[in-house]
C-alpha positions as CSV (number, residue, x, y, z in Angstrom):
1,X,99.7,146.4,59.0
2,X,96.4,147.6,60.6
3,X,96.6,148.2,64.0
4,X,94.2,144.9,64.7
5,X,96.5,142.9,62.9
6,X,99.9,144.2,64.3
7,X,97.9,143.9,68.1
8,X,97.3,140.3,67.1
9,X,101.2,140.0,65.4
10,X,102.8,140.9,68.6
11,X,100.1,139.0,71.0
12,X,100.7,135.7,69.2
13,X,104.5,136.2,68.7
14,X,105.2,136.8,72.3
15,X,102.9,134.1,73.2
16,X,104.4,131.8,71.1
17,X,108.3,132.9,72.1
18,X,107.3,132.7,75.8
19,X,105.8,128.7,75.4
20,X,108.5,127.8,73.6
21,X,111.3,129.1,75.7
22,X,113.8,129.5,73.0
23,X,113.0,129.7,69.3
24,X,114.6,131.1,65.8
25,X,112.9,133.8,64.2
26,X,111.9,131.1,60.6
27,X,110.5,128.9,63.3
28,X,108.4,131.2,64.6
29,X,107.0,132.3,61.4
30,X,106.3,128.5,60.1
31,X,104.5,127.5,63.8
32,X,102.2,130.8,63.8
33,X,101.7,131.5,60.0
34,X,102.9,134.9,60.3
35,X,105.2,136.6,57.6
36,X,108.9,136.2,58.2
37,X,109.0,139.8,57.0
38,X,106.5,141.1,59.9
39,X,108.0,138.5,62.3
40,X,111.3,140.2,61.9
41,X,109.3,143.7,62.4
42,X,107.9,142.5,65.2
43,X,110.5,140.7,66.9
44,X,113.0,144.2,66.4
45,X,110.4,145.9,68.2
46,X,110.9,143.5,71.5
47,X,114.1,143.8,71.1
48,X,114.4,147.3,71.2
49,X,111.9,147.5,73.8
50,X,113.7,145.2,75.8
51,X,111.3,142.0,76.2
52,X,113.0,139.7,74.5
53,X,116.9,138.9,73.8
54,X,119.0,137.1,71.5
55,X,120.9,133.7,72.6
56,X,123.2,131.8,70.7
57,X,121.7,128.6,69.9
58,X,123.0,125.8,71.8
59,X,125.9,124.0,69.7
60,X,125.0,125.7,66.6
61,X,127.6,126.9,64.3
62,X,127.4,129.6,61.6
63,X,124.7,130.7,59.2
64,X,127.0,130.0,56.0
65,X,125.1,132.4,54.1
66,X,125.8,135.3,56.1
67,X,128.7,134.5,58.2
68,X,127.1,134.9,61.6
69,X,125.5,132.6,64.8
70,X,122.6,131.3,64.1
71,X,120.7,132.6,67.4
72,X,117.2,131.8,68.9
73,X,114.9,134.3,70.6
74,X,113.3,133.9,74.3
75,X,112.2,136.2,76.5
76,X,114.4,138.8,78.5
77,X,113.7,137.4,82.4
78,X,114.7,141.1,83.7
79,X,112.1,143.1,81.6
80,X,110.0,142.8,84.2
81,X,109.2,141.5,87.7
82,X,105.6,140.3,88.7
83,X,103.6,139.0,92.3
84,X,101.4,136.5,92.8
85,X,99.1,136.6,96.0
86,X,96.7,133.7,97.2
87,X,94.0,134.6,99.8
88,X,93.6,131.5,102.0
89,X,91.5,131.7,105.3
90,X,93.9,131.9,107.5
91,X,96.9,132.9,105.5
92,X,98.7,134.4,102.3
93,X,100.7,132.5,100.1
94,X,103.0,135.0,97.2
95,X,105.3,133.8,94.9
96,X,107.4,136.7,92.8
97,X,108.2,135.7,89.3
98,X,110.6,138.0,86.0
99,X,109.0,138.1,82.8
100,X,110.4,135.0,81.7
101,X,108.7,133.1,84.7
102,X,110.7,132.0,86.7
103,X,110.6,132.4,90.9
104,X,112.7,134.7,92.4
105,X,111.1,134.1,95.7
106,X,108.3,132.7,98.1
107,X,106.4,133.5,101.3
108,X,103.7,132.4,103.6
109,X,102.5,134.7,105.7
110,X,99.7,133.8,108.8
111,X,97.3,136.0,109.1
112,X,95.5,137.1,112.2
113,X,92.0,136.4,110.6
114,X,89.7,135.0,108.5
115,X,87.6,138.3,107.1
116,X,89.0,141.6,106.6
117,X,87.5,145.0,105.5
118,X,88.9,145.5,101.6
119,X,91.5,148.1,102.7
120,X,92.7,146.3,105.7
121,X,93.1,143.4,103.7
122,X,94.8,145.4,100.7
123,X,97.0,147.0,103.5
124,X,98.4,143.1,104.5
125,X,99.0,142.5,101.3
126,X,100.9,145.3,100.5
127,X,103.1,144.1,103.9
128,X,103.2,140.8,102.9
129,X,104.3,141.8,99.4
130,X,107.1,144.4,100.6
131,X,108.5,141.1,102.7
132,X,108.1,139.1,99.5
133,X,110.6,141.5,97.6
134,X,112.9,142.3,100.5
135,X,113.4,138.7,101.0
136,X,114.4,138.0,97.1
137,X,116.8,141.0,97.5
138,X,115.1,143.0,94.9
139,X,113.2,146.4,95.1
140,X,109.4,147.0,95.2
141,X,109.7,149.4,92.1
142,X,110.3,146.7,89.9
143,X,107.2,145.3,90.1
144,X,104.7,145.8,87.3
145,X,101.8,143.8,88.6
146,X,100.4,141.7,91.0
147,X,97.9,138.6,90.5
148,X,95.6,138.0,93.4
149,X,93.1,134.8,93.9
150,X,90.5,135.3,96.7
151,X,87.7,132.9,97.4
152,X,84.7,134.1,95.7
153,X,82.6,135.7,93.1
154,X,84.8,137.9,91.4
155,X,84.4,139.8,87.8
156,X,87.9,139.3,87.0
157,X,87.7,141.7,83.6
158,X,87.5,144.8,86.3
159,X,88.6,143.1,89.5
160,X,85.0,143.2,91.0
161,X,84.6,141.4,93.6
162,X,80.7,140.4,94.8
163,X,81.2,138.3,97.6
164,X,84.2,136.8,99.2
165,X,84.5,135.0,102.8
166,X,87.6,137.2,102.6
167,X,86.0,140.2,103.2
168,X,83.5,141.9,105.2
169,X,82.0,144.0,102.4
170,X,80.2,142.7,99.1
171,X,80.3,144.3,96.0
172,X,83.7,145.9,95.9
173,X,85.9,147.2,93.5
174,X,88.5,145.4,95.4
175,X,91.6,145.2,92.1
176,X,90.6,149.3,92.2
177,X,91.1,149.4,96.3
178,X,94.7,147.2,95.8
179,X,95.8,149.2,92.9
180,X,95.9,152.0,95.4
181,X,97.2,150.7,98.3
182,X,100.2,149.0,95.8
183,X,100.7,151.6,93.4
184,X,100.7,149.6,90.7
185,X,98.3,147.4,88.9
186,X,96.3,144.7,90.6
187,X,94.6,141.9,89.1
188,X,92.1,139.9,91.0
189,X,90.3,136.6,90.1
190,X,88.9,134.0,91.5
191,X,91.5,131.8,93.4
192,X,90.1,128.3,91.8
193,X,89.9,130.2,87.9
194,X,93.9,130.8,88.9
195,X,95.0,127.0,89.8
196,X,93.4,126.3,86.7
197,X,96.0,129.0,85.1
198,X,98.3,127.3,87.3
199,X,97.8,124.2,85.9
200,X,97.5,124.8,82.4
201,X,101.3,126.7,82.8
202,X,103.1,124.7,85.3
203,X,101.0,121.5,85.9
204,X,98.8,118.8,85.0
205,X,96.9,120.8,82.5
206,X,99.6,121.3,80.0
207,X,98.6,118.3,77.8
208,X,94.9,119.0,77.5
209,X,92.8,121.2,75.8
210,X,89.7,120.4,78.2
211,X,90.1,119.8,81.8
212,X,88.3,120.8,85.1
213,X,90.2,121.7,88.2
214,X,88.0,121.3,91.2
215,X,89.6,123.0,94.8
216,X,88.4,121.7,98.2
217,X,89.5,124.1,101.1
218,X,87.7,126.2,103.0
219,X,85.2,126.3,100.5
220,X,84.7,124.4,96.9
221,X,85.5,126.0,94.0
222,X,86.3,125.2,90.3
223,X,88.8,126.5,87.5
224,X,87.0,125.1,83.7
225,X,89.5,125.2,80.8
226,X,87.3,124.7,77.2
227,X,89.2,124.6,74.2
228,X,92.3,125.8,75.7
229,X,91.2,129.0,77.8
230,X,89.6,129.7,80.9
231,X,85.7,129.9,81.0
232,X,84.1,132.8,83.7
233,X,80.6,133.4,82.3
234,X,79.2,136.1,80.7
235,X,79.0,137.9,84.0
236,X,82.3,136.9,85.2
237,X,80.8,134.3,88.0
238,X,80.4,130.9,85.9
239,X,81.3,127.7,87.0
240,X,80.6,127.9,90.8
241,X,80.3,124.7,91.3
242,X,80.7,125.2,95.2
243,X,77.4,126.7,95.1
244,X,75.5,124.5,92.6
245,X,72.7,122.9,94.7
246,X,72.5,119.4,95.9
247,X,70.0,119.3,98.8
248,X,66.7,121.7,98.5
249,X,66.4,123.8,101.3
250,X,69.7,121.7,102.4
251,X,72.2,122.8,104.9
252,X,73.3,126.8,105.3
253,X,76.1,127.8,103.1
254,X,78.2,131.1,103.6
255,X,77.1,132.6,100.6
256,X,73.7,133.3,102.3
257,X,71.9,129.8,100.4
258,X,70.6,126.5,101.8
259,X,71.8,123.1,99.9
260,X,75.0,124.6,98.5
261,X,77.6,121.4,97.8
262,X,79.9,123.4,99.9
263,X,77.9,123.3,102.5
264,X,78.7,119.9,103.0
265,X,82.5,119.1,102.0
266,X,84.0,122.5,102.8
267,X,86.5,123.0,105.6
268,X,83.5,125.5,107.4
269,X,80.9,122.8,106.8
270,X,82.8,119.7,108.5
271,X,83.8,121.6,111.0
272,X,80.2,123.0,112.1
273,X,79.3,118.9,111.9
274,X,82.5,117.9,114.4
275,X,81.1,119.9,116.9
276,X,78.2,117.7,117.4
277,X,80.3,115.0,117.9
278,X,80.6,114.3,122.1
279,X,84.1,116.1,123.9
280,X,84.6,117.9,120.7
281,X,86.6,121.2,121.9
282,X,85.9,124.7,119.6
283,X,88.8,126.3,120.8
284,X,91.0,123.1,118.8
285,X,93.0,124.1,115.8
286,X,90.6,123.8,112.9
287,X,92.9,121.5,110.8
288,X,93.5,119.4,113.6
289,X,89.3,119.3,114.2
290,X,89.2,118.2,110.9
291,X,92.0,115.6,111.0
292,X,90.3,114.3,114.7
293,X,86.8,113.8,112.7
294,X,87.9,111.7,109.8
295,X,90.3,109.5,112.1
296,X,87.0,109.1,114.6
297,X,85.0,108.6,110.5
298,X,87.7,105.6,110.0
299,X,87.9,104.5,113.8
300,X,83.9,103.8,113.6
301,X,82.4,106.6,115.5
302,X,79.3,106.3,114.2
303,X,78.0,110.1,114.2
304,X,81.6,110.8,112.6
305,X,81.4,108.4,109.7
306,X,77.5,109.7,108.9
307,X,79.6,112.9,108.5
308,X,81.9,111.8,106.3
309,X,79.9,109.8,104.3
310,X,77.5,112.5,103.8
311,X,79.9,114.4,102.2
312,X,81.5,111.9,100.3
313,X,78.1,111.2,98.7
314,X,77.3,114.9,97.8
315,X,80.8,115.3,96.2
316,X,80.5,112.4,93.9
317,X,76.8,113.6,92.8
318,X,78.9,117.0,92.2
319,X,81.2,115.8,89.8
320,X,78.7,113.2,88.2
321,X,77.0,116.4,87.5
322,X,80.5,118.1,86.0
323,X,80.6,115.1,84.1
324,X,77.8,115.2,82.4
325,X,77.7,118.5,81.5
326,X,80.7,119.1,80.5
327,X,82.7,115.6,79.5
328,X,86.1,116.7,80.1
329,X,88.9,115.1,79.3
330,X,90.6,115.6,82.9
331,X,89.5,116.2,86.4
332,X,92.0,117.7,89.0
333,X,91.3,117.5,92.3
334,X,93.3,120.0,94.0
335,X,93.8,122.0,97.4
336,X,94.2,121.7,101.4
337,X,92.0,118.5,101.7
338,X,93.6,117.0,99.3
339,X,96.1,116.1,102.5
340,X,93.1,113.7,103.4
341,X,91.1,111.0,100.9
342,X,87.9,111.3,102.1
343,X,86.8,112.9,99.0
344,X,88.4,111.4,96.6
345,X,88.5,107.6,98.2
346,X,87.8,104.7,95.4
347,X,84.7,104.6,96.9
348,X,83.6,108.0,96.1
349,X,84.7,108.1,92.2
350,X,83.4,104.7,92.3
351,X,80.2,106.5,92.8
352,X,80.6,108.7,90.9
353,X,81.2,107.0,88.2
354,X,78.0,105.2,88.8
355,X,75.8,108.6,88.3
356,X,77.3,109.4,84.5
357,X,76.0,108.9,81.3
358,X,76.9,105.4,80.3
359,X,78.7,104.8,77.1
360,X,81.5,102.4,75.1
361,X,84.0,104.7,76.4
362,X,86.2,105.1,79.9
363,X,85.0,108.1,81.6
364,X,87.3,111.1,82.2
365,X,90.3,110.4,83.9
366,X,90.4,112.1,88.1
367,X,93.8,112.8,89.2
368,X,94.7,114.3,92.5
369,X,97.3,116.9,92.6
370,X,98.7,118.1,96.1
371,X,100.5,121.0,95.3
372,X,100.4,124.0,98.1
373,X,99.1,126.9,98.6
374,X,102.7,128.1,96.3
375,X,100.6,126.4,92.9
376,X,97.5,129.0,93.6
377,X,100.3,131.8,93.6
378,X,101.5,130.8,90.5
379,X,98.7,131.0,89.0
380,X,98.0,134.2,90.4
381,X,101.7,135.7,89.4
382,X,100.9,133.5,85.9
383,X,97.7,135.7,85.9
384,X,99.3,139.0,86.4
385,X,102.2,138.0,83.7
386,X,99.5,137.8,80.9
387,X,97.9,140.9,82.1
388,X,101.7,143.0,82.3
389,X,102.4,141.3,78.9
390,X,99.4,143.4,77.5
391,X,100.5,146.5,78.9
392,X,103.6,146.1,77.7
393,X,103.3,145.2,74.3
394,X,100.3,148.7,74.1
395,X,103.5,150.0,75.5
396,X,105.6,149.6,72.9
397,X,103.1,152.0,70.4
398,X,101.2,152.1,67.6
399,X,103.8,152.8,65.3
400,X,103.6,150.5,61.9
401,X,104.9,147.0,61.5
């Protein structure tokens, strides 16, 4: 076949062997239209190149017409090992998954800041990576990639990074800088685009075709699935909706703009507001900041629940806004203050729900999922699978099928 075609055999035939966990070769060829001749090609090629393995099929018996087990195909776990690293503020979360996707291991790490230069950060990863392995009793050379989410504007096609609060530098070929300090490849994207991967694979996301996962952490970001794949932009920083606007010449965000919604509901944004709340100590833990301005919100402190409220109100105009744009089928609500309901209180969808286009039918459905900081590394590691997938199948040759 031309090389297109056998590029797009093998993609789609992994792809479809890898979803469905275990399937027969004449299944494979009805679900994806593909020739049983070339899905028999194909499928020797994995084989022999080790991606995929033969399993007896669970209580079958005997293909009568040629006198052995029937046998379904699914994809060989060892074949190859693969990190996923989440950049948090104040931490790093990995997860280490084999080919087939399943963990092997987890670690959180603390670190000792917020904002790093890209090689010191790079060089705490690699650390944090080398525990990671260690501590699954495996060896760093079997890793073939690593998936990394970092707060951001990141061009995820070349692992450009233009701004992060992660790091001290804009601008920075940051997937090139951890490719070196790793020695093997690195793929960086945004860390909301990856929770989105994370739930499309693992989570929520699985049953829909459309769906918008919106993060509130230290910052607010947004994963968009269209059509069943991830939307970035034509420049690689689409669907920032942490830095869509909701107050002209509004409150200073981090990204250098006034009126930013993050600006308001971010981790960063209520804790500049709790310091103007009386006896309010800078030196408190952050979270517990947090946590002490939302009980005082609750409690009637009257400076506290303007706070709140504020935010509450610029979130739901946020995802009225998503709404009507878009009209997804699902919103996810995900990330660190999901711990709290502040944001997501009936009160809030209520009003948001109130800023939509009105018509005969329900609006989109908002769920709240509290996974960790363990569901952005699995989309990270999920990331870096697809990508080490590629390799490997250009791996295999171009020889015909």
């Amino acid at each position: 076949m031309a090389v297109f075609q056998r590029a797009y055999g093998r993609r789609t035939l992994l792809q479809h062997i890898r979803r469905a966990r275990r399937i027969p070769r004449i299944e494979l060829a009805e679900d994806t239209g593909i020739s049983r001749a070339t899905v028999t090609t194909i499928t020797a090629e994995f084989l022999l190149g080790g991606l995929i393995e033969e399993v007896a099929r669970d209580g079958s018996g005997s293909d009568a017409r040629r006198g052995r087990p029937r046998v379904d195909l699914k994809i060989r776990g060892a074949a190859r090992l693969v990190a996923g690293v989440k950049v948090s503020a104040r931490s790093l979360s990995l997860v280490l998954l084999d080919f087939e996707g399943t963990k092997l291991g987890a670690l959180e790490t603390e670190l000792t800041r917020s904002v790093f230069s890209p090689t010191d950060l790079a060089a705490v990863i690699r650390k944090a990576v080398s525990d990671l392995v260690q501590g699954a009793g495996r060896n760093q050379g079997e890793i073939s990639g690593i998936g990394v989410g970092i707060a951001g504007v990141v061009r995820a096609s070349s692992g450009f990074v233009h701004w992060s609060p992660s790091l001290s530098q804009r601008n920075v070929e940051f997937g090139a800088v951890l490719t070196d300090a790793l020695g093997v490849p690195a793929f960086v994207d945004n860390d909301a685009n990856l929770v989105a991967v994370a739930e499309q694979a693992f989570g929520l996301g699985q049953a829909h075709s459309d769906f918008i996962v919106v993060t509130i952490e230290s910052g607010v970001g947004m994963g968009l699935v269209i059509g069943g794949g991830l939307y970035r932009g034509t420049r690689g920083c689409g669907a920032e909706f942490g830095h869509t606007k909701v107050h002209l010449d509004g409150a200073l965000c981090r990204c250098g703009q006034r009126g930013c919604l993050e600006a308001y509901v971010g981790d960063y944004a209520l804790l500049r507001e709790a310091l103007t709340i009386p006896g309010s100590d800078p030196a408190t833990n952050p979270g517990e900041q947090i946590e002490a301005l939302l009980t005082a919100a609750k409690t009637g402190d009257v400076t506290a629940k303007s706070i709140v409220d504020r935010a509450g109100r610029m979130f739901a105009m946020g995802l009225a806004n998503l709404v009507n744009i878009f009209d997804p089928q699902l919103i996810i609500l995900a990330g660190e203050q999901m711990q709290f309901d502040h944001l997501y209180a009936e009160a809030v969808i209520e009003e948001m729900r109130k800023s939509i286009v009105q018509i005969d039918k329900p609006p989109p459905e908002v769920v709240i999922h509290k996974w960790g900081n363990q569901m952005w590394a699995q989309g990270a590691a999920a990331y870096a699978l697809d990508q080490v997938s590629e390799i490997a199948l250009a791996e295999l040759g171009d020889h015909a099928a």
